[in-house]
N, C-alpha and C positions, 0 to 999 in steps of 0.2 A: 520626591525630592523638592525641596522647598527653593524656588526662585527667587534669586535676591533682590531685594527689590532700588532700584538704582536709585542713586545717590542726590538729595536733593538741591534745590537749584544753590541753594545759601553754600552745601556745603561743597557742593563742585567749584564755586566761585574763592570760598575760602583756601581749596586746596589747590587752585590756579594763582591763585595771590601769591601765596606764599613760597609757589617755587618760584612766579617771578621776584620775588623780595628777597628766595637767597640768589636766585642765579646775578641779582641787580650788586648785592653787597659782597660774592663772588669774585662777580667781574670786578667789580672795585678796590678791594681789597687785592685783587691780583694785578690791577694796574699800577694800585701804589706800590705792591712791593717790587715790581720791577723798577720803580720811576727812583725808588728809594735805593737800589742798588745799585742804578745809574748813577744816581749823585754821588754813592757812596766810592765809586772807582772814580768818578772826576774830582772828588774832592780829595781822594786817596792820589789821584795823578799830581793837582796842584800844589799837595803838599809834598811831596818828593821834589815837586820841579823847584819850589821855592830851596829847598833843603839842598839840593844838588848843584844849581848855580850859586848859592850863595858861598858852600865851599868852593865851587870854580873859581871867585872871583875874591876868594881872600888872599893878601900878600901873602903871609903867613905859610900858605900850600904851595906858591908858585917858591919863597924862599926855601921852603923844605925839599921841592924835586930838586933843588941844586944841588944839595946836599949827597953826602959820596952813602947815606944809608938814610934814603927818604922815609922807610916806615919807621923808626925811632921817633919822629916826629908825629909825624903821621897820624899813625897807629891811634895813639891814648887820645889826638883833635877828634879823629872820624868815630871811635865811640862817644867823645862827650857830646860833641853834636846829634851824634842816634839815639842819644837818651835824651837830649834834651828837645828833640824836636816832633819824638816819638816812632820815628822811619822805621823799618825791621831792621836794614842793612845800610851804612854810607859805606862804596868801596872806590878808593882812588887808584889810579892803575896809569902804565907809563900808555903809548900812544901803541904798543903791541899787544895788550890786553894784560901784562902781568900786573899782578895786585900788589899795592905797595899795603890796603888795609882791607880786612875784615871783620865779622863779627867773631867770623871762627877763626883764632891764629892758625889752627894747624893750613888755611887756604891761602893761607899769607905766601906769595911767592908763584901761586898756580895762577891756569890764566883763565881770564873771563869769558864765563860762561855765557853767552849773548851776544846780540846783533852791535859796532861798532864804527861800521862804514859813515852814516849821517853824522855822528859826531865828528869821525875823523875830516870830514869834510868841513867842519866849522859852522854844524848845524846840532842845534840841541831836539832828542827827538824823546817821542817813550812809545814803550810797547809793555806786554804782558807775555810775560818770559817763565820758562821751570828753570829754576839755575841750581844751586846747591843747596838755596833754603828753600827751596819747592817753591811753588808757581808765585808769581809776584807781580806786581806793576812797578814798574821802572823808567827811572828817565838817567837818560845818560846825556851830558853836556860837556864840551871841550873845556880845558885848561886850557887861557894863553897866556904869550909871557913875549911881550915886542913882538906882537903879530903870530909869533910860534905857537903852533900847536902842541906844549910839553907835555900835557898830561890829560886823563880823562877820569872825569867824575862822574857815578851812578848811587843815586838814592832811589829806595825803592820801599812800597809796600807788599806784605805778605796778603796774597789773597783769600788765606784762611783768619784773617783778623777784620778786613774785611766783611767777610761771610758773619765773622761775630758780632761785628757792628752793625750790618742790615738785620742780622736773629733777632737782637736787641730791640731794633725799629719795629721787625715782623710782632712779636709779642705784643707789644703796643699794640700795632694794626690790627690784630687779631680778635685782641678787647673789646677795642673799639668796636671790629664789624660782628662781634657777636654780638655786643650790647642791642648795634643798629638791628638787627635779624629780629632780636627778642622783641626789643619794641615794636620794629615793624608786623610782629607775629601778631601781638597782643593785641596791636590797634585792629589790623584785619581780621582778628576772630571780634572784638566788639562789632567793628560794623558787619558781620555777616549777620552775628547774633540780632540784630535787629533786622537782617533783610529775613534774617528764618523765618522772625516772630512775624514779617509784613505779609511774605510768601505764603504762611503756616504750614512748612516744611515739606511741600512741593516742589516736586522737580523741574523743568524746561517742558517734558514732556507734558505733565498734568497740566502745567501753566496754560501752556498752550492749547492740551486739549477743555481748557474752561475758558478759556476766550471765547475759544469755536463755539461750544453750548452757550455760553451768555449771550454771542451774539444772534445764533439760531432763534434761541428762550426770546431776544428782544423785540423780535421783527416777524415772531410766529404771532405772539399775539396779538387782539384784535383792539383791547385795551391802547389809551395813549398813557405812554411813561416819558415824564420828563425832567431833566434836573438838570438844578440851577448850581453854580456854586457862590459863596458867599459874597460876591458883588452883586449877584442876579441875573449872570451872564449865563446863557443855556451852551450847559455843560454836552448836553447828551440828549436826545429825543430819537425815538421808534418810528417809524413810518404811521404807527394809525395816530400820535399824537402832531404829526404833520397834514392828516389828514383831516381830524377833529377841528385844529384849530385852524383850516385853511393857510398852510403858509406853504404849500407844496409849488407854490407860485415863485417861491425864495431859493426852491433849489435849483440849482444850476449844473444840468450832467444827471448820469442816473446815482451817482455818490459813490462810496466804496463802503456799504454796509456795513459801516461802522455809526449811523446815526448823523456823522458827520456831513449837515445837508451845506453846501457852499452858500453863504448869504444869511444864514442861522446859526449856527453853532460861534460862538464867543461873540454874539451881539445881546445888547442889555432887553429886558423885557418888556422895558418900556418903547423901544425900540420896533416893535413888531406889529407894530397896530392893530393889536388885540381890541375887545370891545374894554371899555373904562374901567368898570367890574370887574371883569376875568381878570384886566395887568392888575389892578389893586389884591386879587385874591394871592396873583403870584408873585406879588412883592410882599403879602404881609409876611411877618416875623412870625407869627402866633401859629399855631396849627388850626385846620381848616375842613371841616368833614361834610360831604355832598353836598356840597354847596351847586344848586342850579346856577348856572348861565349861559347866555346865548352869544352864538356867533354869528357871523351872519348868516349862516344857513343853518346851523344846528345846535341843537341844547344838550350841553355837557356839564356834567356830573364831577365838581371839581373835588378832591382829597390832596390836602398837602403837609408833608413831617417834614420838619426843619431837623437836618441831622447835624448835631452838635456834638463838641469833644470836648468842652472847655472853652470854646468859640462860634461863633456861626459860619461852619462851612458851609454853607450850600440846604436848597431843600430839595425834596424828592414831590411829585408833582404824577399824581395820577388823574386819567381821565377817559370818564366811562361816555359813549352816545345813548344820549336818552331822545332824541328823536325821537322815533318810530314810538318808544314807548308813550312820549309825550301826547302821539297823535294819536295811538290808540286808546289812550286815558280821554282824548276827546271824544272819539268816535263812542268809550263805554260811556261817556257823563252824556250823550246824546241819544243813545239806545235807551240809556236809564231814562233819560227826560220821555223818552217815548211811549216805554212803559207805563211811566207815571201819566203822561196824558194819556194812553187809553181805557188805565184802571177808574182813572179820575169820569174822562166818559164814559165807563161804561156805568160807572154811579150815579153820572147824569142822566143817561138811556134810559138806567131804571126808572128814576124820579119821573122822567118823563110820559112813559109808559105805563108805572102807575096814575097818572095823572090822568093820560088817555080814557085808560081801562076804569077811572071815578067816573069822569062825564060820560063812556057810555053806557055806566053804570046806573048813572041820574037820568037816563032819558035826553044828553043832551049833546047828538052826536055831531049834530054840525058845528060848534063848536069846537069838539071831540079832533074832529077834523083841519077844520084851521089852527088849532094847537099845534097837531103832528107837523103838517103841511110846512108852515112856519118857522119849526125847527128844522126841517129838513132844506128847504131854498136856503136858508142860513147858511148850511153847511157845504150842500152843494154847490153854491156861489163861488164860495173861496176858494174850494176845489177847484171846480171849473176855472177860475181866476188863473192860479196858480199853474194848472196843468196845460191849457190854451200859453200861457206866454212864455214857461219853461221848460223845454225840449229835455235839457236835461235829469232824469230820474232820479237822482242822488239829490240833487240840489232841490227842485222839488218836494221830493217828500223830508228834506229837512224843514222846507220853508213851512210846509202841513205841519210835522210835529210841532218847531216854532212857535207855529201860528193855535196849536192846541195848549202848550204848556202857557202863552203869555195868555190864554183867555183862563186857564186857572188864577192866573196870578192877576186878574182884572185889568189885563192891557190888551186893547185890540189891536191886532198886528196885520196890517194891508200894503200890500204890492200895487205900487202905484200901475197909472195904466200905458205910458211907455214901456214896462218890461217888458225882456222880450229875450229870449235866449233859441234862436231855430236849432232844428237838430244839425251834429253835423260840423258848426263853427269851432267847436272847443277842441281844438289839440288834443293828441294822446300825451303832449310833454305837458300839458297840465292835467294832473291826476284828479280823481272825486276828492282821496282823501286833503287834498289844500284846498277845494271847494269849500269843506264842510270847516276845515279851519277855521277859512277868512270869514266866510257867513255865518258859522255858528257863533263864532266867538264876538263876532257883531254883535249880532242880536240877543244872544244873552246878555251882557252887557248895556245892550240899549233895555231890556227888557227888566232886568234889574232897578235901572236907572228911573224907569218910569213908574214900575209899580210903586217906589217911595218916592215922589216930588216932594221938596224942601219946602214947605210956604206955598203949596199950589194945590190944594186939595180942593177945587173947583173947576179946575183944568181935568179932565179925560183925559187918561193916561195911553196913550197910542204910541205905535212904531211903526215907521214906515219905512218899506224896504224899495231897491229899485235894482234890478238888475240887468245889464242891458249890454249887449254886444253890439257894437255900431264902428263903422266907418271908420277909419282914419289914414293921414298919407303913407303910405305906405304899408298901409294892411288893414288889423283890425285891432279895437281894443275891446277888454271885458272891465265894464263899468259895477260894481258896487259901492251903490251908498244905504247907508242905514241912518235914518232918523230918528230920535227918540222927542219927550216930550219931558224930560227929566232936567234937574237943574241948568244941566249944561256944564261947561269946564273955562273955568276961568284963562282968559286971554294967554295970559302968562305961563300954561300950563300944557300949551296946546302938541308942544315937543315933549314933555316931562309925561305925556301920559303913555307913551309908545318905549319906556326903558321900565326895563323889567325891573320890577318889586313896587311901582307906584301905582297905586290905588286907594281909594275912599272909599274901600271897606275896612268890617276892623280885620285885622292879622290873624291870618290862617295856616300858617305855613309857605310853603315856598308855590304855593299854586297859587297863591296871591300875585295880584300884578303882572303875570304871565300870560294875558290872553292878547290883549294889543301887542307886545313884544314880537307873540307867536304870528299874530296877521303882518305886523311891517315884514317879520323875516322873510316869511313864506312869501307875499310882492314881492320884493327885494330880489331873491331870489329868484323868481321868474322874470325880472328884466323892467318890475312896476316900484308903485309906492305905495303907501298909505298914508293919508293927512287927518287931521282932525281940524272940525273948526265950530266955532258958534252957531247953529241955527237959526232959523228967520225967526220960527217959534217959538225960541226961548232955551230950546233945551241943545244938546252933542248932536254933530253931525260928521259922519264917520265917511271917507270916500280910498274905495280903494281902485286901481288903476293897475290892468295885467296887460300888456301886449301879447297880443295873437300871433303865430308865425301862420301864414295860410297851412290849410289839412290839403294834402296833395288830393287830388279827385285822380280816381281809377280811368286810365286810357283807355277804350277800344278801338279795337284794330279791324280793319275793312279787309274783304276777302277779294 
């Protein structure tokens, strides 16, 4: 048995409409027709009353009841008056109810059928009476004659003429509120017809149960989604695109999982103190595919579709965390570099060892000797250097491979001799992987920088590093600086070189310009900075500055 499947939301709303639109022109229609049968007896009253006193009050009547046979008279006055006034009945009658006139002669002479007493009192009254022409409205009003009350007059309407003249009305009425019903029908099947087409012929229920999933779908995933509409005002955002773009600071309460963060939702874009870049990406008009940019703590992957209709309403705004990716794209260009410096040495090893195995070939070992000897203090040195003032291993043997890849590239790269890093000072809340960030992305950089000097190819292209955890009030700080021996960065530029995409290299793609961005953030974000400034020597000098939070030392306990 096939389950019917309930009625959609357009059309349940159409067929609520429309019984309110007849119960509305129903009710209406049934108030006019009463309101109109109301009038039609008051105005059926006022016309008798006019018609019934005004024979009261003709000489004419009062001279005819003198008269020894008043209906003679009478008689042929009180029809031309009931035809010409239109009444069912005038009937004149002495002060005991006999008729002097009727419509019908044969009633000429019987007595009146109806109430009598308010007249006879010298009060003109009306009621709705069944007398001999069937049910009627009636006014009865005294004759006087020198204060006497001689006679009495009733004019009256039939309440089956009545009825024919409200039928009349009703027919009209009727027209009318059918016409109203029709139109009212027609206009509420249009507007349904467009809530069907909006709904796409979903019920209350569906409706409802796809709210539920869109909002599940919105806030399950890890993705930021967010949309604008066409002022630029953030229509709607997910929790990880709150979280992406740092503004979780803006909400207010834990929200009502509807995106709706208090302090976000209907504020402009610009308004959010986004970084320069990213508001400009999500105010452009144009569409906008992976576009890198940084936050203050993270690099996201912007996509934006302007959704149009004929207008710009609004865009749709997604955005992926390339973090982690970003740092372990560093982490691989630094294992690469390391590869490449030990391939590079072991070609030198060879060279060298062939060179050995010539001279003690030739007989000339002591020599032979001081060769080897010579390469090896060389190497050893920097080592030792390096491993004495660096406690930490990570940082270390980056500053070794470093210190291998720029002597391929012909720049000698030395740790001055205040470094100094003991085991132990560096927090677990700062991780290796921002170590090798902020260091690596120095020195490549500096190491870049020096292997091509501009106009200085009689300068020794060096880099000197210094790294150094020392004192300060309140705790400790971690000092890097990197010197290079390369052009250097003109005064002007010394901000401009820490925003992501600027660089003086040629354009590579979006990994261009991205390595000082990636060290301010990562400072920044642990509670430091990063400057740039001229060097004494001519060339960039890069300092970066991390506050230490003390490393709790382990208590023992006395027995």
């Amino acid at each position: 048995m096939r389950v019917p499947r309930p009625r959609s939301l357009a059309g349940q709303l159409f067929a609520m409409q429309v019984v309110l639109v007849a119960l509305l022109v129903a009710g209406c229609a049934t108030y006019a027709w009463a309101n109109d049968r109301e009038q039609a007896e008051l105005s059926a009253q006022r016309q008798a009353t006019a018609t019934a006193t005004a024979v009261a009050d003709s000489p004419s009547v009062r001279a005819a009841i003198r008269t020894e046979n008043p209906t003679k008279v009478l008689q042929p006055y009180a029809e031309r008056v009931r035809r010409d006034t239109g009444v069912t009945f005038v009937t004149i009658m002495d002060p005991h109810g006999t008729r002097w006139t009727h419509p019908t002669p044969e009633e000429i002479g019987g007595t009146f059928v109806g109430h009598r007493g308010p007249a006879l009192r010298g009060r003109t009254f009306h009621e709705t009476y069944t007398g001999t022409l069937g049910p009627s409205v009636r006014v009865v009003t005294p004759v006087r004659d020198g204060g006497e009350i001689v006679g009495l007059v009733s004019a009256g309407i039939a309440v089956e003429e009545i009825s024919e003249q409200v039928g009349r009305q009703v027919g009209t009425l009727l027209a009318v509120a059918g016409l109203a019903l029709l139109t009212g029908g027609v206009g509420t099947y249009l507007v349904n017809a467009r809530l069907r087409r909006h709904t796409h012929g979903m019920n209350a229920t569906e409706l409802s149960r796809m709210r539920d999933y869109h909002e599940a779908a919105l806030h399950a995933v890890r993705e930021g989604l967010l949309m604008l509409d066409g002022q630029r005002r953030v229509a709607l955002l997910n929790d990880g695109a709150r979280e992406l773009l740092g503004l979780t600071g803006a909400v207010e309460g834990a929200g009502d999982g509807t995106g709706r963060a208090t302090g976000v939702v209907g504020r402009h874009v610009a308004d959010l103190g986004l970084p320069p870049g990213l508001t400009g990406a999500l105010l452009a008009s144009e569409r906008r595919v992976d576009e890198v940019h940084l936050t203050d703590d993270r690099v996201v992957v912007v996509n934006t579709s302007p959704v149009s209709g004929g207008e710009q309403r609004g865009t749709v705004v997604t955005l992926r965390d390339h973090t982690e990716l970003q740092a372990l794209a560093g982490e691989l260009d630094t294992a690469r570099g390391f590869a490449e410096a030990l391939r590079s040495q072991a070609h030198e090893a060879a060279n060298r060892l062939h060179t050995v195995i010539s001279l003690i070939e030739l007989g000339r070992t002591g020599e032979a000797v001081r060769f080897a000897t010579e390469e090896l203090e060389l190497a050893q040195a920097l080592t030792d250097q390096v491993v004495a003032a660096v406690a930490e291993p990570v940082l270390a043997a980056l500053l070794l491979g470093k210190a291998a890849q720029a002597n391929e590239r012909g720049v000698e790269l030395t740790l001055t001799p205040e470094s100094r890093i003991d085991d132990g000072l560096l927090p677990p809340e700062l991780p290796a992987r921002d170590l090798v960030t902020v260091v690596g992305n120095l020195v490549d950089n500096a190491v870049e920088a020096s292997a091509h000097p501009a106009g200085a190819a009689e300068q020794p292209a060096r880099v000197t590093v210094t790294v150094l955890v020392h004192e300060k009030s309140g705790g400790h700080e971690l000092l890097v600086r990197v010197t290079d021996s390369g052009p250097g960065i003109p005064r002007q530029d010394v901000e401009e070189v820490f925003r992501r995409g600027w660089s003086t290299k040629a354009r590579g793609g979006d990994s261009r310009g991205l390595g000082l961005a990636l060290v301010r953030q990562t400072a920044r974000r642990h509670g430091g900075d990063a400057l740039a400034a001229h060097a004494a020597c001519g060339g960039a000098e890069f300092t970066v500055r991390l506050p230490l939070r003390p490393v709790p030392q382990p208590t023992g306990g006395s027995r």
